[in-house]
N, C-alpha and C positions, 0 to 999 in steps of 0.2 A: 481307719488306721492312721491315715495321714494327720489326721484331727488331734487323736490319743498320743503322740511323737511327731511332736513339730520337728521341720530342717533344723539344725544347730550351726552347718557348716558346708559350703557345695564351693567345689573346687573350681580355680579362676582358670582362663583357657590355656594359659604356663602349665600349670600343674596338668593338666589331662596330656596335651601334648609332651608331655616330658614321661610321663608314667609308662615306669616298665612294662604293662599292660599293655597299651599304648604302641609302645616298641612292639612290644612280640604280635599284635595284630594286627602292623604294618609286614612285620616279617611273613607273618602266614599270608597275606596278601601278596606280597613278592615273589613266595617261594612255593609255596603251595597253589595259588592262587585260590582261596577263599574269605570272605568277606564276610562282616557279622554287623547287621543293623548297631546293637547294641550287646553290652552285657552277657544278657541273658541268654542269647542266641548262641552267643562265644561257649559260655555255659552247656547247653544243649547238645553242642558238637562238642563239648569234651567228655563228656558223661556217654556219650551215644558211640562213636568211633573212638573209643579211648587206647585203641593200637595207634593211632594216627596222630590221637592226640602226644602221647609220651615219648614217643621219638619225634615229634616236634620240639620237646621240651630239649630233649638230650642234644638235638642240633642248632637249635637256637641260644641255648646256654654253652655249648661246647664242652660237654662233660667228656669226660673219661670213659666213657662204654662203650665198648668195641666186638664185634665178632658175632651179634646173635643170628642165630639160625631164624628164627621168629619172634615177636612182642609174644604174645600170649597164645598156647596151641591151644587153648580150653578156657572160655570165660564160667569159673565156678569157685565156690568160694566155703568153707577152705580149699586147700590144697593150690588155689593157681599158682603156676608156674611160669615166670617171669622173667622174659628174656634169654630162654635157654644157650648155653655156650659163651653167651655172654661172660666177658673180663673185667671189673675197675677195681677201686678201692679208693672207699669215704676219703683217706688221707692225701692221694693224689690229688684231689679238689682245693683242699685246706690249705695245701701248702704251695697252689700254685703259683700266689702273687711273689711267692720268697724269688723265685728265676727274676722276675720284669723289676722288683720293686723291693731291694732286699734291706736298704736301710728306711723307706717309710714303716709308721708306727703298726703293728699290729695289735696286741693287747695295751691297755692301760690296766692298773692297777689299784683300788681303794681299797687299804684294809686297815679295820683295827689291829691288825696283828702284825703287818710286815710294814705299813703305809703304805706310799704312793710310788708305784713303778713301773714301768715301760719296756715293753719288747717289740724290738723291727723282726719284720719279718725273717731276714739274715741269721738272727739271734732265735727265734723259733723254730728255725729250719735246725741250727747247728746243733738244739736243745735238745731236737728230739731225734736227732741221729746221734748222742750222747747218751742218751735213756737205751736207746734199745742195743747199743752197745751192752748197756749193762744187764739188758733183759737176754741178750744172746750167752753174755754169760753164766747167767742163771738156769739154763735149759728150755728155755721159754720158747717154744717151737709154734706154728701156726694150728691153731685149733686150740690151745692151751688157755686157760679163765686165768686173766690178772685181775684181782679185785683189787680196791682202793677205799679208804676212809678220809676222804680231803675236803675242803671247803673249795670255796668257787675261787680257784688260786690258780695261777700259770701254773706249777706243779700240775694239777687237775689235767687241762688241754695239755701239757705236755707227753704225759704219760699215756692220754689215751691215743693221742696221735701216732706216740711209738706206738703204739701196741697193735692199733690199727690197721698200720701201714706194714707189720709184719705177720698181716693174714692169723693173728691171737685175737681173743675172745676180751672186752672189756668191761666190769659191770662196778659200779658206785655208791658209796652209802653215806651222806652227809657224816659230818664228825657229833653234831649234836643229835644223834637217835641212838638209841639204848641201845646196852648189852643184849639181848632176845632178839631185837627189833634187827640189828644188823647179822646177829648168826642166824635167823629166819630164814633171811634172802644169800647170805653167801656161802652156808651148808648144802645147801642143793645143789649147787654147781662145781663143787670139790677143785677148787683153786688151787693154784701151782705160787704166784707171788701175791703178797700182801704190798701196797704200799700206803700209810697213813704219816698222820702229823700230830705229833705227841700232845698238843694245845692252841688255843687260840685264844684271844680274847675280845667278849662282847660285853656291850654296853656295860666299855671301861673294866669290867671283869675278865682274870686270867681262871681259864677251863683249864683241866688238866684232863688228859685222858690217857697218861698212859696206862695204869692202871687196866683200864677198861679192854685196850687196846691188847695188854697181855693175854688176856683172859680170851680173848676173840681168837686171836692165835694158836694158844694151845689150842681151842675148840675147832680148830682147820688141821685135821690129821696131815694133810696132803700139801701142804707150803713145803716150797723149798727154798725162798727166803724171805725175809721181813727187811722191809726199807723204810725207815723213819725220814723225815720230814722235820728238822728239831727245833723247837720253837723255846721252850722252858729249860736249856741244858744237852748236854753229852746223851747219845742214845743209849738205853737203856741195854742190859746184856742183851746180846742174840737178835737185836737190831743190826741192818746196815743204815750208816748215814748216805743219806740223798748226794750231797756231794760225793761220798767215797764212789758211789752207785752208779754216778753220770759222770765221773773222772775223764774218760776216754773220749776223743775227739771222732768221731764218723760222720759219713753221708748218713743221712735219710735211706732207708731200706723202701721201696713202698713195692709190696709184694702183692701183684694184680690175681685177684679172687676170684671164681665165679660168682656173677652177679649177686645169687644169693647165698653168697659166706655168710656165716656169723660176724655183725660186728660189735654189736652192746645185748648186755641183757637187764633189761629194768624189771621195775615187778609191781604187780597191779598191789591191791592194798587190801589184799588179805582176809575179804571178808568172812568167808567161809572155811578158814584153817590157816596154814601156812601162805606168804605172799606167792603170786602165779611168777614164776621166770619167763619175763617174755623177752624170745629171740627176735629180734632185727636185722637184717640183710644189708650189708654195703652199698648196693645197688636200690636199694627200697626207699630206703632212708636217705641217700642223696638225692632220689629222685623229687620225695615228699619236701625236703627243705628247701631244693633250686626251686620248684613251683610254689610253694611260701613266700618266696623272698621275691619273687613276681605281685604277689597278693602285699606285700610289706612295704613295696618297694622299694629294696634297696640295691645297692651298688657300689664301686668301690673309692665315693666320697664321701661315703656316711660314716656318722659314728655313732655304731648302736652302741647298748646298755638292754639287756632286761632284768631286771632287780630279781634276783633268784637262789635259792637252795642249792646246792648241791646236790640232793637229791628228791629235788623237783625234778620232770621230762622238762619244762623248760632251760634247764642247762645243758641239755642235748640240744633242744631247741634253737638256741641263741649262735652254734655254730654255722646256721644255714647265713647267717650276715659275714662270716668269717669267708663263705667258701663262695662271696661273691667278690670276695676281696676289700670288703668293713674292717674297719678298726672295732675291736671289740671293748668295750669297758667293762672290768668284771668289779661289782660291788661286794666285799667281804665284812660285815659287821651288822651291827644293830641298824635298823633302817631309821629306829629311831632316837637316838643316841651322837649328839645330846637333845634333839626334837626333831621333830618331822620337818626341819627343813635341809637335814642334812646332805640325804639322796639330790634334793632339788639343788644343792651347792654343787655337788658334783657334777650336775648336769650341766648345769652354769660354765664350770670352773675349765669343762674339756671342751664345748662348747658340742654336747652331742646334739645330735641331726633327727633320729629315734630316742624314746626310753619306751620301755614298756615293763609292768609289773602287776601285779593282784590284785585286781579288783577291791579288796581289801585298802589295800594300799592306800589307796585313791580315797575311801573313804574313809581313813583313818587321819589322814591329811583335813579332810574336808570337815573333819569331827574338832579337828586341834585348832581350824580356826585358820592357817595360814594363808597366805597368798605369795605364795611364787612368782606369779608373774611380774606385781611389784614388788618384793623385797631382790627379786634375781635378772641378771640378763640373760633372758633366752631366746634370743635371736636366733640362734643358731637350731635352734628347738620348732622341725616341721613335721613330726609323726608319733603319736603315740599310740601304744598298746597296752589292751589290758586283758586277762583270764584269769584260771581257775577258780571262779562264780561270777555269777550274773552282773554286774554294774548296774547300780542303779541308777533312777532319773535325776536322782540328785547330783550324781555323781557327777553323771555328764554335763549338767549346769554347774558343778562347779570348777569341773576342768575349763569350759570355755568361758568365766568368768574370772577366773581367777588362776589361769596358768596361762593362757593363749588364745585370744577371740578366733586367732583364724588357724589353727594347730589342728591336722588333719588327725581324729580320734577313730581308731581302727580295733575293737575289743575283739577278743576271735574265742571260738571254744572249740575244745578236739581233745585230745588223750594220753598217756601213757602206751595206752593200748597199740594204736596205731603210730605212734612218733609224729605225729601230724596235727592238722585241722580240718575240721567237717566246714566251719562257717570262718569266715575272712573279710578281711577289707578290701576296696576297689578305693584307689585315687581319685576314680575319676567319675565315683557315684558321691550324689550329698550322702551324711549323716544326721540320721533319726535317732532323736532321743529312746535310749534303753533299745535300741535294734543293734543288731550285727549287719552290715552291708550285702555282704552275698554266699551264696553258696560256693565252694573252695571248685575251681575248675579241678576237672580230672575224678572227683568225688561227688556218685550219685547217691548225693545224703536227700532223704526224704521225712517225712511225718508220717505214721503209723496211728491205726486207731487198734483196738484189740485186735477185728478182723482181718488185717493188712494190709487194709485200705488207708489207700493216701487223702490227707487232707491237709487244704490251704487254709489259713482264719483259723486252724483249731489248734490245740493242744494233744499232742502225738508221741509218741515213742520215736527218739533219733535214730535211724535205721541209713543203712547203705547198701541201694541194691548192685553194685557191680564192685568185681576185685578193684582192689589199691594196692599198687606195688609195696606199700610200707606196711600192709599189714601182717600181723605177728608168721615168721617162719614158722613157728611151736613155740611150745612152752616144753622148758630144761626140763627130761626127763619125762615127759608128756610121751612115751612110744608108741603108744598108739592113737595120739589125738583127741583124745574122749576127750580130757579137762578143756582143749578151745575148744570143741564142739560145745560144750555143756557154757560154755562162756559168753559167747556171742552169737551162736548159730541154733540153739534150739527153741526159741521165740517163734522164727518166723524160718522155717527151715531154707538155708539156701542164702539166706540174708544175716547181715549184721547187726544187730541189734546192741544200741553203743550203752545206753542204759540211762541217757537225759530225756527230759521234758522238754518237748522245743515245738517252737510256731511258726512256721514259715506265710510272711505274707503274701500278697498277690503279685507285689513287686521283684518279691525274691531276697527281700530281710528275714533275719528270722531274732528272737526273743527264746532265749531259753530259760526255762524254769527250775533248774537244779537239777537233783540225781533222783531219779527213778527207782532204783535201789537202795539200800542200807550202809554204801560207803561215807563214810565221815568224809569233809573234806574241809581244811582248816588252813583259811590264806591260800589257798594255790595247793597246799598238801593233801595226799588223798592215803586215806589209812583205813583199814577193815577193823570195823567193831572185836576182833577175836584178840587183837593185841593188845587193847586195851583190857579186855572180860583177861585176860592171859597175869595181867598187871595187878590189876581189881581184887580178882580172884584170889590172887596168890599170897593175900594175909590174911591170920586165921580170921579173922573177927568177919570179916566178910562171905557170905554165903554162895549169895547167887548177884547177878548186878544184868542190867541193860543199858546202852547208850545209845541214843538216836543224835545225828547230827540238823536240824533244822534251815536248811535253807531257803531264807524267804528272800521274796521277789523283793529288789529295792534297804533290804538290810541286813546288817551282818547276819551271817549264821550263827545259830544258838544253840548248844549242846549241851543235854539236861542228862546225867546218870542216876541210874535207879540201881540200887542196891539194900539187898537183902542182908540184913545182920543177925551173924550167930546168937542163940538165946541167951541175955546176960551181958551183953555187949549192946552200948547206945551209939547213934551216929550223933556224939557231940564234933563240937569244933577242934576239938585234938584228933576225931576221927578225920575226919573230913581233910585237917591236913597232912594225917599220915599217907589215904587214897590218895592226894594231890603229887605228894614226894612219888607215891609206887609209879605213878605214868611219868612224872619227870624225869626218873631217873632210866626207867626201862623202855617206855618208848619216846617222849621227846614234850618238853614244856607246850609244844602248839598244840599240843590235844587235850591239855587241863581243860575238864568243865567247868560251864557256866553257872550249873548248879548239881548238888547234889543232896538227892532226896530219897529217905527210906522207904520200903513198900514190904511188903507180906511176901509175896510170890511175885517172877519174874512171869507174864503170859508167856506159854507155850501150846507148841501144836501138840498132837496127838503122839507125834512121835520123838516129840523131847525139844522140837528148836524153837529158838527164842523168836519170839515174834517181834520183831523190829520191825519192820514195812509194815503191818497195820498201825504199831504205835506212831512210828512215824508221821504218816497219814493223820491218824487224828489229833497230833498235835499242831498241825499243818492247815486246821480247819475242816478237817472230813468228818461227814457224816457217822457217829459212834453205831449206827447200825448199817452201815454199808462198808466199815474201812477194815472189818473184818466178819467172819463165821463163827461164831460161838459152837457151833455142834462140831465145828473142826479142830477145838481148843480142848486140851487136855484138863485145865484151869479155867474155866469162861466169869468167874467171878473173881479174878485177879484182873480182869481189863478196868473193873471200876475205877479202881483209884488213879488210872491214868484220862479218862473221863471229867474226872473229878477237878486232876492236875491243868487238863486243856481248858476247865471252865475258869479257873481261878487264876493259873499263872501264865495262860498263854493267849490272853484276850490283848486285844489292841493300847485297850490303858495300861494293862501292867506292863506291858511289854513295850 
């Protein structure tokens, strides 16, 4: 392994000594008194005593959690119960540096829509005890859903922090995802306020969405107000404007929850019908981020940045820098507009400490040719990250050739699902080309073969055998549990089953190979095949359709739809742009395909579902008589033509 992933980067003895890590296992030495060779060992006893471990975390970070009768009366999984009695609330964390620190910077600002602007802490303290003024006015009680349609904008952090911190429910839908796509996720949860932003503009173009935004609205029987955000003009009838709505001067309410309140609800992607609502806990969710930001290292002289969606989990994610007391820089526009070296101006221009973004990213950079390192000053530039797919090896040669020889590269991969990460970085380990550093203390992530047996050196199912406080409370309206059981626990009963391909080495890196499943995942965005088939479907000419997402090791993912046309009707190039418009417009331009090709019949099983995991597979390089059963297949001479498709358009040279 060492051989296949040469060192890129091993940290000089400054950096080890100064790494959060570092600290916390001089702490547990002090305070505990325990002592770990290395690493690994640290590792061993977080996974193994994880009561011992997580109230390590809460006293060594000095959270806000108070009062529990016990860590954990039952280690099982679902249902653990965490912290019983237990009091905090996520926004007591966020907003602690505003008391010590109230005119240094908290947010910076890049947008194509607003530009370039600045909040002290002072001024987000007062912001968001202003917001929930207006939320109190509104009826907005604790336990109540405020959705939102915003971009990654101080608005955004402001509103969830009110809402937070007054023990209410917060859930988010970027501003560029369709009509369908956002009343999917926020019809299940039957909201009390709406608050969106009538437009933005990217790469140089002005969006309009009020339109859209009407129509979202009437389709929420249960709002009892709408708060625009106005970017293109006067709000619209039956809007409030954001100003009228944050008028009022107040404290900060922050109303201490049981542990596990409700505080956000995201949603997995859909693959199998409508998006999952998954609930998160106040107490879960700060726990998983303080231990992140251990693994990130940061602290409250950095200044992050993760290049991110709105409704990507890393804009949940990116708080955990916020609530160690980081400056946070939130990027709002085209990443690459007017070229890929925009983002890296930015980085420059604040002089951040972190960036971290999309594995994408990173190669899309590396595809254009640039160098950052020399056309920018980044000095100030000691940590990078990257996810939502694999990076590849080139990637990594060209970060440290062409961003920063000595720029500590830290990739991590984890979930929506859980609010967290399974794999993370250590400061104070080198970096292996195309490996992730370690397994995430406090998370017993392991490698699964069918039988549920672990393996080192091999290629596994990402599995977690012990609770994690950040895992999902339920999913909304899930009453009796079935949908998480059927989600992550019936693989390997008792266990998690997270649904990637991953390799853990003997050292304790691991290498992940994509999605195990049939979720698309595009840049960092993760979408279930149904909203697309939902999109596809829905013009006549169109029949039946399949889309598998292709992620390979080392390069972009490639997304090929197969569709079935009405008799009479051809897939010319006027077709193919109409398909194009339907997902643009209903669910969101990141999921246009790469190609799109007619077929006869969509493969299906016996019982009518689309076979996507076999296709997938063997477009993936599988074996065409192992990557499915033909006697299991309602259609078994409908798989030819994707046989066909794997030999001609998905070999090395075409591709």
């Amino acid at each position: 392994m060492a051989d296949e992933n040469p060192i890129l980067w091993t940290p000089g003895a400054n950096r080890i000594e100064n790494a959060r890590i570092a600290q916390y296992m001089r702490w547990l030495e002090a305070e505990r008194g325990l002592t770990f060779p290395d690493y690994n060992a640290l590792w061993d006893w977080s996974v193994r005593e994880i009561e011992d471990f997580w109230t390590s975390i809460i006293a060594f970070c000095d959270l806000p959690i108070s009062g529990w009768s016990e860590v954990l009366p039952e280690r099982k999984m679902p249902g653990a119960d965490w912290f019983p009695g237990a009091v905090t609330n996520f926004a007591a964390q966020m907003l602690k540096p505003a008391e010590i620190r109230p005119d240094d910077t908290a947010i910076i600002l890049q947008s194509e829509t607003f530009g370039r602007q600045e909040l002290s802490w002072g001024e987000l303290k007062a912001r968001v005890g202003a917001t929930q003024a207006g939320l109190r006015a509104a009826g907005v009680k604790r336990g109540d859903r405020v959705v939102a349609v915003l971009p990654n904008s101080p608005e955004a952090l402001i509103s969830f922090l009110a809402v937070a911190g007054m023990g209410a429910i917060w859930s988010l839908c970027a501003p560029d995802m369709g009509h369908v796509a956002i009343l999917d996720r926020f019809r299940q949860i039957d909201p009390k306020l709406l608050i969106a932003q009538d437009g933005y503009v990217h790469a140089g173009k002005t969006i309009d969405r009020r339109e859209l935004l009407d129509g979202i609205a009437t389709d929420l029987p249960g709002l009892r107000q709408k708060v625009m955000v106005p970017t293109l003009g006067p709000a619209q009838d039956g809007w409030t404007t954001w100003a009228d709505f944050t008028t009022h001067e107040a404290a900060p309410q922050i109303d201490m929850v049981p542990f596990s309140h409700p505080l956000w609800i995201v949603y997995s992607s859909g693959t199998t019908g409508n998006p999952k609502p998954i609930v998160h806990g106040h107490g879960g969710v700060l726990l998983e981020g303080t231990k992140q930001s251990l693994h990130q290292d940061l602290g409250p002289d950095d200044r992050f940045c993760w290049l991110t969606s709105s409704g990507w989990i890393m804009w949940n994610a990116q708080w955990a820098a916020l609530g160690q007391g980081a400056t946070v820089a939130l990027f709002d526009g085209a990443p690459n507009h007017p070229d890929m070296l925009e983002v890296w101006r930015m980085v420059a221009r604040e002089g951040l400490t972190y960036f971290g973004a999309g594995a994408a990213f990173f190669d899309g950079c590396r595809k254009a040719g640039i160098r950052p390192g020399t056309e920018l000053d980044l000095s100030a530039l000691r940590s990078l990250g990257s996810t939502g797919s694999p990076l590849s090896q080139e990637g990594y040669d060209w970060i440290y050739a062409h961003v920063k020889p000595d720029v500590w590269l830290a990739p991590i991969s984890g979930g929506t699902d859980l609010a967290g990460a399974f794999v993370l970085g250590n400061p104070m380990m080198p970096v292996r080309a195309g490996e992730m550093q370690c397994r995430a203390l406090g998370n017993a992530v392991r490698a699964f073969d069918e039988e549920g047996r672990e393996v080192i050196g091999e290629v596994g199912e990402l599995v977690c055998t012990e609770p994690l406080p950040s895992m999902p409370l339920m999913f909304w309206g899930d009453d009796d549990g079935s949908r998480l059981h059927e989600s992550y626990f019936d693989t390997y009963p008792g266990i998690w089953r997270h649904g990637d391909w991953i390799m853990f080495t003997p050292e304790g890196g691991s290498i992940i190979y994509g999605r195990s499943d049939a979720t698309i995942n595009r840049r960092g965005l993760r979408l279930g095949s149904s909203e697309i088939y939902r999109a596809v479907e829905g013009l006549d000419e169109v029949m039946d359709s399949l889309v598998v997402d292709l992620e390979f090791l080392g390069r972009e993912s490639f997304m090929p739809l197969f569709v079935v046309m009405k008799e009479g009707h051809a897939l010319d190039d006027a077709m193919r742009d109409r398909i194009r418009s339907a997902i643009r417009a209903q669910v969101s331009a990141r999921f246009l395909p790469d190609d799109i090709v007619e077929i006869a019949e969509v493969p299906r099983t016996l019982s009518g579902k689309k076979l996507e995991v076999p296709v997938k597979k063997l477009l993936l390089g599988g074996d065409p008589e192992k990557v499915v059963n033909r006697d299991s297949m309602a259609n078994p001479d409908s798989f030819d033509p994707f046989i066909a498709y794997a030999m001609t358009r998905m070999s090395p040279d075409h591709a």
